[in-house]
C-alpha positions in Angstrom: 21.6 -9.9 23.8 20.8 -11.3 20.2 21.3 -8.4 17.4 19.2 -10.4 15.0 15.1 -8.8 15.3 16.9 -5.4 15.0 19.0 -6.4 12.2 15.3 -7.5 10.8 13.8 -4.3 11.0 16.9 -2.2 9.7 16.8 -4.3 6.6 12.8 -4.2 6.6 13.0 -0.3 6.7 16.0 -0.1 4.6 14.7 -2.3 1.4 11.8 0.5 1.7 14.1 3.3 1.6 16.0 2.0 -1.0 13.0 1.3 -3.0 11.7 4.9 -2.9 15.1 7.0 -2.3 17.1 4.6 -5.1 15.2 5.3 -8.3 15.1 9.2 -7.0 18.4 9.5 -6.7 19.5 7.6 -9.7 17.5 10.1 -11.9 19.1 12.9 -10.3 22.6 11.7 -10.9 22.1 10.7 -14.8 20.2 14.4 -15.0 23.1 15.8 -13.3 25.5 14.3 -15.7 23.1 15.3 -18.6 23.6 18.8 -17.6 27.5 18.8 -17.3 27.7 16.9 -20.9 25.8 19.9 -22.2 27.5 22.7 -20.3 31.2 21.4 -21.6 29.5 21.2 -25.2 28.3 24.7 -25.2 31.8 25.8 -23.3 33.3 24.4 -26.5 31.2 26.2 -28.9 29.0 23.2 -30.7 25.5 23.2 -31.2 23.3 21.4 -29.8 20.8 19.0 -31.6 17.0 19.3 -31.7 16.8 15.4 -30.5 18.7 15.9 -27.2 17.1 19.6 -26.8 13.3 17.4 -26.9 15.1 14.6 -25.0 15.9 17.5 -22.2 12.2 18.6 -22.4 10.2 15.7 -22.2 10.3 15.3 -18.3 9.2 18.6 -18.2 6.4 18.7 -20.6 5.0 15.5 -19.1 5.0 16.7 -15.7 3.3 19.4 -16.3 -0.7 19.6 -15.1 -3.5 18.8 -18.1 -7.2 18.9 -18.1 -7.6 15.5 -18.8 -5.2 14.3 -15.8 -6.6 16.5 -13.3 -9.9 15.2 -14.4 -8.6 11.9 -14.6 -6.9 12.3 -10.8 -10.3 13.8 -10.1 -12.7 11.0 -10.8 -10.3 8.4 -9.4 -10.5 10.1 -6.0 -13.6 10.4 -6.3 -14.6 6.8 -7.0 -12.3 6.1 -4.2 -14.4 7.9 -1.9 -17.9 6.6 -2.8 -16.1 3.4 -2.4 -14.8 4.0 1.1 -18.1 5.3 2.0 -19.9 2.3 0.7 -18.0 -0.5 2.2 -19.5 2.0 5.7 -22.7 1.6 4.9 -22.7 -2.0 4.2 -20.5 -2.9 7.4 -23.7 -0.9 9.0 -26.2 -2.8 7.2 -25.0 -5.9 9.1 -26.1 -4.8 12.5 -23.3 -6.6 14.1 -22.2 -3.2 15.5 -18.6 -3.2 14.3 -18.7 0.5 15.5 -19.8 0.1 18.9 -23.0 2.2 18.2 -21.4 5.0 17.2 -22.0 6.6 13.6 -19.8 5.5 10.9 -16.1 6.7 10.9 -15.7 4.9 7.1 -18.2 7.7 6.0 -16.5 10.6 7.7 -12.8 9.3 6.2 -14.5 8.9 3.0 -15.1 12.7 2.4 -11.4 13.7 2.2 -11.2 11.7 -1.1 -14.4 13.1 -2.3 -13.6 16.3 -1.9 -9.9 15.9 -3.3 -11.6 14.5 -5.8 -14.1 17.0 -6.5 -11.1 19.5 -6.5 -9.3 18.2 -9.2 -12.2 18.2 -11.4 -13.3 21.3 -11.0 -9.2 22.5 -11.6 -9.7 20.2 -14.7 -12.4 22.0 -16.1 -11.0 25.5 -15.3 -7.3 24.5 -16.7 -6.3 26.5 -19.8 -4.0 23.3 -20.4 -6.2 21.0 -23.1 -3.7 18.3 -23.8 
């Protein structure tokens, strides 16, 4: 029995773990060891500087939700959708019956970005967030 197609697909699935759990848990660990440095600095009684208070804060602040990326999220979703729903028609316009006769799936699939889309805009517009 030859080892070597399931060796291929452990290191096929792995590289992709790595890939997405790697950077993850990289950023945890240098976070983690952020939070230590500043917990034995305050232990010892120094004060901490304004530069690694805003270096502390900036993940934070950038993560948080805006009206222009909502908005932003929003009309990319959208224009997703209108694009699923278009490459639909045209397959239709053919008439080489891709689908078998059967209406469109494309334009069905293409309302979940629409309306994730529409979603975020309408969040956008009603976030008290301007930046």
């Amino acid at each position: 029995m030859e080892l070597t197609p399931i060796f291929i697909v452990f290191i096929v699935f792995g590289s992709i773990v790595a890939v997405i759990v790697g950077p993850s848990y990289l950023k945890s660990r240098e976070r983690t060891e952020m939070q230590l440095t500043v917990r034995h600095a305050v232990d010892k009684g120094q004060t901490l500087p304004p530069e690694l208070i805003d270096a502390m804060t900036k993940d934070v602040q950038k993560s948080l939700p805006s009206r222009t990326k909502d908005i932003r999220k929003g009309v990319l979703s959208l224009a997703s959708g209108v694009g699923i729903g278009a490459f639909g028609l045209v397959s239709d316009l053919g008439g080489n019956g891709w689908n078998g006769g059967v209406a469109n799936p494309l334009l069905g699939l293409a309302c979940i970005p629409v309306a994730i889309g529409i979603a975020f805009i309408i969040l956008g517009f009603f976030n008290p967030n301007k930046a």
